[in-house]
N, C-alpha and C positions, 0 to 999 in steps of 0.2 A: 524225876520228872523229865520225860525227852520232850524236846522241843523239833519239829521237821521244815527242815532247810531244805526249798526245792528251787531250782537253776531253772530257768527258760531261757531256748535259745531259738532264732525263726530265723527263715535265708534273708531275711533283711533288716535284723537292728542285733545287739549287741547283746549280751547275757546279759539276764535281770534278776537280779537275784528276791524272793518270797521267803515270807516265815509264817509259820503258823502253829498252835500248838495243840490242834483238830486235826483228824486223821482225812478230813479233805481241807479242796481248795478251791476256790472259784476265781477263776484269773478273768480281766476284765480287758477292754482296749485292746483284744488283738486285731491285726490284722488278717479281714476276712478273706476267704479259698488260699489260706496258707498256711503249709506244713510249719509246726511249732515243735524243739525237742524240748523234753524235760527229763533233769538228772534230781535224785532227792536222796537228802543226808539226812542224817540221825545227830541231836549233839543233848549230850549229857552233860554232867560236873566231869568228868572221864575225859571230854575230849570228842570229837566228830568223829563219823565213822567214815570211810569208805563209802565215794558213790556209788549209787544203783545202777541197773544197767537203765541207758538211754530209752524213753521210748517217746514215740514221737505220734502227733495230734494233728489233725488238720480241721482247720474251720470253714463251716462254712459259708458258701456263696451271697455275699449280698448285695444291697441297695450302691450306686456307685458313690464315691468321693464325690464333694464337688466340685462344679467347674471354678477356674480364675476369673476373674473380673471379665466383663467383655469388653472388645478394644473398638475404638472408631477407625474406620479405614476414610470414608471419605464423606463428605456432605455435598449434599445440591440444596437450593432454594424448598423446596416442600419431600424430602428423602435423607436418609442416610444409607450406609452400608456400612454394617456391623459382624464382627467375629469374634470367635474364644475360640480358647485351647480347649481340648476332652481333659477330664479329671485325670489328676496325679497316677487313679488306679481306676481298674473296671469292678472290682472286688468280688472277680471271679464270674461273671456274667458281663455278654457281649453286651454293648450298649445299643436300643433301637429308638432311641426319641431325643430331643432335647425341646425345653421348653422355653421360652422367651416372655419376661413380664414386662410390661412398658406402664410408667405412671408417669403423669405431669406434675403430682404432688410432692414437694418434697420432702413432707411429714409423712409419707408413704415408706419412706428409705430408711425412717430411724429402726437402729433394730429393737425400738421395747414396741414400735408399731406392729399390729399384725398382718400377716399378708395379705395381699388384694385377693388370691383364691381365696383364702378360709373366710375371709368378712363377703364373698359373696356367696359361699356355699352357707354362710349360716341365713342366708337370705332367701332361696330356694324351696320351695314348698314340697311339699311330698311326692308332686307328679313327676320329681327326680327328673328336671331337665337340666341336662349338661350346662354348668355357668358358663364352659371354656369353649365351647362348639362355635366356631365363622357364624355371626348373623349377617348371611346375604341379603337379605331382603330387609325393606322396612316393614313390612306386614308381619316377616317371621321375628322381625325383633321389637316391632308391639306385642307379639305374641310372648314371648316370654318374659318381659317385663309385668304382661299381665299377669301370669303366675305365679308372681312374688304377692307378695300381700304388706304392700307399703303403708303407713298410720296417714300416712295424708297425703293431698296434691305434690304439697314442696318435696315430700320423702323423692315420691315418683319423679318428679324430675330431676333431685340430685341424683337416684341410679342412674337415671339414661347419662344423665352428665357422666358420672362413673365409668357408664361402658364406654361411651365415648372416648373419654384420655386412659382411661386405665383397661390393659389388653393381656390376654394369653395369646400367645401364639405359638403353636408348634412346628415344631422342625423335626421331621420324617429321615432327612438324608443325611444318617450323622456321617460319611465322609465328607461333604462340602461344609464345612465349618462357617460358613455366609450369610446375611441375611440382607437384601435390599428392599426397604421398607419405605414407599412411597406414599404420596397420599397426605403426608405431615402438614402442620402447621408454621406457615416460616415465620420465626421467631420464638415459638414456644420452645420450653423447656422439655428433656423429657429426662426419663431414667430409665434403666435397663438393669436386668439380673436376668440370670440362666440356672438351669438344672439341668440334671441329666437323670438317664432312665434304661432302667433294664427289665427283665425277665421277673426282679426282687422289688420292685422297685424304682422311687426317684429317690436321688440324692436331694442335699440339703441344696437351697438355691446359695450361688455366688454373692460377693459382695456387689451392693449395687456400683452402675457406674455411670457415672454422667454429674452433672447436668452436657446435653450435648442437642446442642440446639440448629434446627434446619433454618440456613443461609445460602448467601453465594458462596460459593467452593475457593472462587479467583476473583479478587476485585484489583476492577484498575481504576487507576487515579489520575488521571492527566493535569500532568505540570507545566506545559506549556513547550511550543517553539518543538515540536516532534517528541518532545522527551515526557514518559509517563512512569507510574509505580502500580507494581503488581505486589500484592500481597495476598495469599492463600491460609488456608487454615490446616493445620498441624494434623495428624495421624495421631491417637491417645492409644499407648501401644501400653501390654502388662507382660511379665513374665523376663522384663530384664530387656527386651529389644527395644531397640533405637534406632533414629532416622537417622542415616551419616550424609546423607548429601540429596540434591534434589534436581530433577530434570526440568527444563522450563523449555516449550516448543510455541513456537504461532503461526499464524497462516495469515492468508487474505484472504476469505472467504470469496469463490467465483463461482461454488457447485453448478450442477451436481460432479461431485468426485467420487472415484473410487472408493468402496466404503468395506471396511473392514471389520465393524463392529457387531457381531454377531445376532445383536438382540434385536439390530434392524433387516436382519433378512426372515426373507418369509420361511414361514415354519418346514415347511415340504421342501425348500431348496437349501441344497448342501455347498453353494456355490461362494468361492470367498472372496470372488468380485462381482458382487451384485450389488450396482448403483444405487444412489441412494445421494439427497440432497443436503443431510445430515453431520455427512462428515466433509473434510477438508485436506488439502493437502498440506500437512505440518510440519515447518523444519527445527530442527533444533538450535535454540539460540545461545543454552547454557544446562553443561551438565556437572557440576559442581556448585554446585547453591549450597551454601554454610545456614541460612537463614531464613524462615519463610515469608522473604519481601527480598524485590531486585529493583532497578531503577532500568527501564529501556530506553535509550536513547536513537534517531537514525531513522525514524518513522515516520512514513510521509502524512504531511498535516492533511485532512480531509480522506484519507481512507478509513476503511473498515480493517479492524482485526479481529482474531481471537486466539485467546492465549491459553495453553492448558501444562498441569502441572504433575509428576509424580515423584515418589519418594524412594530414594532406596535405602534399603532397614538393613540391616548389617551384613550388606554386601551385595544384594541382590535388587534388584532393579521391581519395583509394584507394577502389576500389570496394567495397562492402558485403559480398558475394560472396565477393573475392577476398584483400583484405587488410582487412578487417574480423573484430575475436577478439571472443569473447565470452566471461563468466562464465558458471561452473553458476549456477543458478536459488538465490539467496542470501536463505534467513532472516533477517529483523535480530530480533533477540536481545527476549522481550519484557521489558515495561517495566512500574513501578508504575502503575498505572490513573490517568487524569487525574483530577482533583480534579470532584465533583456538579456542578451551577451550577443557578441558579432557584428554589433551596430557598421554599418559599410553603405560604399555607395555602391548601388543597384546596377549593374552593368546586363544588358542583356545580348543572349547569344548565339548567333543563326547556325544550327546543327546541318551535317550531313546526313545521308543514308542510311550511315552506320553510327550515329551520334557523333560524330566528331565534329571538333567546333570549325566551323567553316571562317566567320569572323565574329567580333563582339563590339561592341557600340555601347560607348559609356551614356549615363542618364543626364548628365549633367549638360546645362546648356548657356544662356551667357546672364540669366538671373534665376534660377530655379536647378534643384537636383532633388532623386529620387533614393531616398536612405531607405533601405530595409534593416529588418534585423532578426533574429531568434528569439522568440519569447520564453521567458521564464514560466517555473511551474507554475499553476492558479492555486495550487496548497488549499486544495477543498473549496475555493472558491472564485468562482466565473468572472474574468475581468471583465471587468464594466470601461475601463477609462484608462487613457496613457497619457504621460507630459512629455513633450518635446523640446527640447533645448540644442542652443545653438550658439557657437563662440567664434569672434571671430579673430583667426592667428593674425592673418596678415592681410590689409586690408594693400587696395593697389588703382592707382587712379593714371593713365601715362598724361605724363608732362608735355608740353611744348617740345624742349628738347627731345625727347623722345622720338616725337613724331619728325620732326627735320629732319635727327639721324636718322631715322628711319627710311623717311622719302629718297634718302640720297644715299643708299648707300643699296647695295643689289646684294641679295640674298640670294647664295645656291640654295635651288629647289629639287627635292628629292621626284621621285616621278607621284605624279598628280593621284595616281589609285594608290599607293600607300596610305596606309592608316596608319602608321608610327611616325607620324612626322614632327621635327621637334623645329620650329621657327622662334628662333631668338634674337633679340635687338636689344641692346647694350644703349645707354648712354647718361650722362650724368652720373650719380650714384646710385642710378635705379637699373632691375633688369626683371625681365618677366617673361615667363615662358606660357608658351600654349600650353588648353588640356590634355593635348593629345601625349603629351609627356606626363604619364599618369603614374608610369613606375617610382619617379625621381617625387611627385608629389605623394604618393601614399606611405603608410607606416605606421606603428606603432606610438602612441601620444605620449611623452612620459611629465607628468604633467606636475612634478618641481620645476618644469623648467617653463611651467604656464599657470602660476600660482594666481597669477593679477587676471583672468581674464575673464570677463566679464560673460555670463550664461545668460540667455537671452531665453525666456520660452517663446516659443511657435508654436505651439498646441493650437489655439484659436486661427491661426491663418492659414495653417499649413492643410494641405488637400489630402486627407486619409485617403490610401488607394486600398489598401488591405488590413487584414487585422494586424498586419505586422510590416506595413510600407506605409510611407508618404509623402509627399513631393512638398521640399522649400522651397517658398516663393520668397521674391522681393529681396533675392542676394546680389550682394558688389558684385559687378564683371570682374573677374580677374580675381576675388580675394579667398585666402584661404580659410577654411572651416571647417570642425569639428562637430560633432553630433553626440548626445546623450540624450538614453530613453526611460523613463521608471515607468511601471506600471500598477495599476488601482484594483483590488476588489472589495467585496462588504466589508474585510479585515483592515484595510488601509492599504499604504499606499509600500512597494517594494522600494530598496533604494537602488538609487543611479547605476545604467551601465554602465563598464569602462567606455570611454570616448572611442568613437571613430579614430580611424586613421584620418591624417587632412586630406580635405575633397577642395581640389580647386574649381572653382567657379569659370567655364571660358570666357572670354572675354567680349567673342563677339556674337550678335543673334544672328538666326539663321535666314532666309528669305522667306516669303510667306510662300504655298504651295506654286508649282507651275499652273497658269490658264494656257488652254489651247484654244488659239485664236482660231485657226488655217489649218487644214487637214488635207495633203494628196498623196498621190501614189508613193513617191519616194521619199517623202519630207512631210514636216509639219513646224507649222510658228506657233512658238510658245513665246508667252512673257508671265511676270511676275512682278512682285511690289517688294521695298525693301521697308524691314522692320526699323521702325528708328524712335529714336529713344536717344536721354542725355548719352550715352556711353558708345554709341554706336560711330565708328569711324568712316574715314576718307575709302571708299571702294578700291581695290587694288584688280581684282580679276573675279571672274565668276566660273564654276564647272557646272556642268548639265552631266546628268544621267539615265540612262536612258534605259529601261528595261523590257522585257519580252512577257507578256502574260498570256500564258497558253490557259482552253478551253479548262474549269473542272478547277482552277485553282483560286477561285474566288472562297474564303473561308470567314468563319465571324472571327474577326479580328480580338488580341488579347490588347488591350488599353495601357498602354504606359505614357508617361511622359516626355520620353524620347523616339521619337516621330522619324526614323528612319525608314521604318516597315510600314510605317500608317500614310493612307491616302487619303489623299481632302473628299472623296465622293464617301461623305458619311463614315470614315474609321474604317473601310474594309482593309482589311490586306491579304496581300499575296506571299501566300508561302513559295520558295523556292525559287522566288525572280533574282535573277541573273544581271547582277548591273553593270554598265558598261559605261566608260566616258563616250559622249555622243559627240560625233562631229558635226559641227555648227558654225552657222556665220550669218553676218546680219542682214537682214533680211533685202536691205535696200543692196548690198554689195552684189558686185556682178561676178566673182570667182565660187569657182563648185566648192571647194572647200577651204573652211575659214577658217578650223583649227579646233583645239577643245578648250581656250580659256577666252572670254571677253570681258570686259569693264560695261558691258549696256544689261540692260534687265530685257531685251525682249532680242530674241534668236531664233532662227530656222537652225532643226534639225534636220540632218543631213544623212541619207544610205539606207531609210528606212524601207523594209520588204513591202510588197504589197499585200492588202486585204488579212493585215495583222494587228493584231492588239498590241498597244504601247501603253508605258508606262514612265513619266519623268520623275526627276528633283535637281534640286539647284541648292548649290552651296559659295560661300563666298570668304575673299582674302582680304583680308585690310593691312595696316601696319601690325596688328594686333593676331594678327594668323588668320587660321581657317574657323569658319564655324562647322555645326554639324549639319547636316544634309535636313533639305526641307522635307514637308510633309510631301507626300507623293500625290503626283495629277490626279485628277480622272480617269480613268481609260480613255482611250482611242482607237479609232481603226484607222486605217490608212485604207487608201480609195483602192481597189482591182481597178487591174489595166484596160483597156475597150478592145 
């Protein structure tokens, strides 16, 4: 009895060895359009014989392998975008289909279930209309619903339901291995499998995969105070790849921007900057992401963003396009407004031709000064309201003493048009200087060494000039004081700015505007009233100034509280007037010239041109120094000659 021992060998598996004791053999599981050798022995009680010679078999062409699981590349709120690998082998025939099942059911998936094709194909009537064909139309898809022959109403609706969640879809292009499938339900569940197709044939369909459910792609989470949490959903990858790290970019949405995204340009133009309101200009904030969640911090409260996210799979970067999700367009939440900065006293300042500062005139006067400051951001929301506070360093009253030494002692004086004059008088263990020494008073607050002092608000009294100035009333003559601002919106309230540097208060007020009494060719009588009030001293001298206003320089006047530039005829002022100490003397006196300081409130000025516009102010000296210059006259003309 011989027994026949035949060897198979193929170019891809290993010898296998057959027995049989039938002069054939029917070998099963090969693999299809490939050459297979076979050697075959003889073996008796003797011993085996010598193999045959090789002859070799090929099989063939069939249906392809199947494909591997499908992988999720990215989700949107109602879409996904899905991929696979092609089968292991083609089995000797090019591949020209693939097919795509989608069910919601997931008694769908089991495998003793049977498939959604064969339970609709055994549902189909004989007029052989295609189960898997696109219903475009609701009329074409009444219509083939009507051609099934359902047992009752509920049958009929559970098909539509059927076609509804459960779909063929075919794919034409098997080199783009992608599928973007819009139109979903966000929230549902779905499932997915593939086959593939050839010339032989479809292969067996893949294992199902999913559940994969259409969401947001990029959720963020705002935690407060700028700082938020982005969290995105994972890439469901087969075949061994994996996500090693993750790009994360955002913008501030301003469109329209340059748009790069191909599916928004129009079909006919090849153009790959064609605008478009769509996209954004995106920087990148991190490109090493271990995890799909990051925490951003540094965002301004009250803007818009959006943040989009992509993955790189072992090594290589997802395309932006393709497997790149992005957030809706996300508010961050606003916030308390940041705290003022630069809190100072307001000094304003008469420009040249060419900007340069010609002089500058502080705001303060001998009970009022004007604080401006820089406002902090609104962090999404619109101030409404500011507090105003106020401390006072060094409060300053002059004594008796004071004024005796005063009276009696002669002060060198600097020349009279200088504005840096610094008058100081000593006596007792007191001393106090005028504002015009504003250097030696200003500075930086460091305020351990003002821990006791008591913050005052002024919000209620003080005179808002701007959204970011306003004038303290009702301050010591003389005393030192600091300033702090916070400011309000719908969120609360920002905390305190650093303090002013110290604003000293002057000491003394200034004279009320000049009146012009008397007007002639070469002169004109002015007088004036003096302010008085508890704090106001003994008169030591007075200056007049006397200015030129040519045709065409009459302009609307800017408002401040410091009334150098401003004239008593209603606020106007004059830009580019020219001041000058006016020579004067009084009026009853019989010498042409009387000089430029008096002790009286009412003076003839002296040298005026004829058939010109004038313009005064009066400023005055006590023990206590100089104040600042009154509000300016009227105009005048002086009389032409006969």
């Amino acid at each position: 009895m011989h027994e026949s021992i035949i060897a198979s060998e193929s170019d891809s598996t290993a010898a296998q060895r057959y027995s049989t004791k039938d002069p054939y053999l029917a070998v099963e599981q090969l693999k299809p359009s490939t050459g297979h050798a076979f050697t075959m022995y003889s073996r008796s009680v003797a011993g085996v014989s010598k193999p045959s010679v090789k002859v070799i078999f090929f099989t063939k062409p069939s249906m392809p392998a199947p494909p591997p699981k499908i992988e999720l590349w990215k989700v949107t709120k109602n879409g996904l975008v899905l991929a696979w690998h092609p089968p292991n082998t083609d089995n000797g025939a090019k591949l020209n289909m693939y097919q795509l099942e989608m069910t919601t059911d997931p008694d769908a998936t089991s495998s003793s279930h049977a498939s959604f094709m064969d339970s609709l194909s055994s549902s189909v009537t004989t007029n052989n209309i295609a189960p898997f064909a696109p219903v475009r139309s609701p009329q074409k898809r009444a219509s083939a619903i009507a051609t099934r022959t359902p047992q009752s109403r509920a049958e009929m609706v559970s098909m539509a339901e059927n076609e509804k969640w459960h779909r063929i879809i075919k794919h034409r292009n098997v080199a783009v291995r992608e599928k973007y499938l819009m139109g979903l339900e966000q929230g549902r569940q779905y499932f997915f499998r593939v086959r593939a197709h050839n010339e032989f044939g479809w292969s067996p369909w893949s294992d199902w995969s999913g559940p994969f459910t259409p969401q947001e792609g990029v959720r963020v989470r705002p935690i407060g105070g700028g700082l938020i949490n982005v969290t995105w959903i994972c890439p469901e990858l087969t075949q061994g790849r994996q996500v090693v790290a993750y790009e994360m970019q955002a913008c501030r949405p301003s469109g329209p921007k340059t748009n790069s995204i191909s599916v928004f340009h129009p079909k006919e133009s090849k153009d790959e900057t064609a605008s478009s309101a769509s996209t954004f200009d995106f920087k990148t904030l991190f490109n090493d992401l271990k995890e799909p969640q990051v925490d951003v911090s540094g965002l301004i409260p009250g803007m818009k963003y959006q943040f989009r996210v992509r993955p790189n799979i072992d090594g290589i970067w997802g395309d932006w396009e393709v497997m790149g999700v992005a957030s809706d367009v996300v508010p961050i939440p606003a916030a308390e407004p940041d705290e003022p900065t630069d809190v100072r006293e307001k000094v304003y300042a008469r420009l040249g031709e060419n900007g340069e500062v010609l002089d500058s005139t502080r705001s303060a006067t001998h009970h009022s000064v004007v604080v401006t400051w820089t406002n902090g951001v609104p962090n999404g929301s619109p101030v409404i309201n500011f507090e105003i506070q106020r401390a006072l360093v060094q409060p300053y009253r002059i004594s008796d003493d004071d004024i005796k030494e005063a009276a009696r002692r002669k002060t060198q004086r600097k020349s009279p048009t200088s504005t840096s004059r610094v008058i100081q008088y000593t006596g007792g263990d007191n001393m106090f200087t005028t504002a015009a020494d504003l250097d030696d008073m200003g500075g930086d607050i460091n305020m351990e060494e003002y821990n006791n002092l008591e913050w005052v608000e002024i919000s209620k009294t003080a005179a808002i000039v701007s959204s970011n100035t306003f004038e303290a009333k009702d301050l010591i003559p003389g005393g030192a004081y600091i300033f702090r601002v916070r400011q309000q919106n719908s969120i609360g309230w920002s905390s305190y700015s650093k303090p002013s540097p110290i604003i000293r208060i002057l000491m003394v007020a200034p004279p009320c505007a000049p009146q012009t009494t008397k007007v002639s060719i070469y002169y004109a009588i002015i007088e004036w009233e003096v302010q008085h009030d508890s704090f106001q001293f003994s008169t030591l001298e007075y200056e007049v100034g006397v200015g030129v206003v040519s045709v065409g320089q009459v302009t609307t006047p800017i408002i401040t509280s410091q009334n150098e530039n401003i004239s008593a005829d209603e606020g106007v002022q004059y830009e580019g007037v020219e001041w000058k100490l006016a020579q004067c003397r009084r009026p009853e006196d019989g010498g042409r010239h009387g000089g430029d300081q008096f002790n009286c409130n009412r003076v003839l000025v002296d040298d005026l041109c004829p058939w010109t516009d004038y313009v005064t102010r009066v400023r005055v000296r006590t023990v206590a120094g100089w104040s600042v210059w009154s509000k300016m006259s009227k105009t005048f003309r002086t009389l032409s000659p006969p």
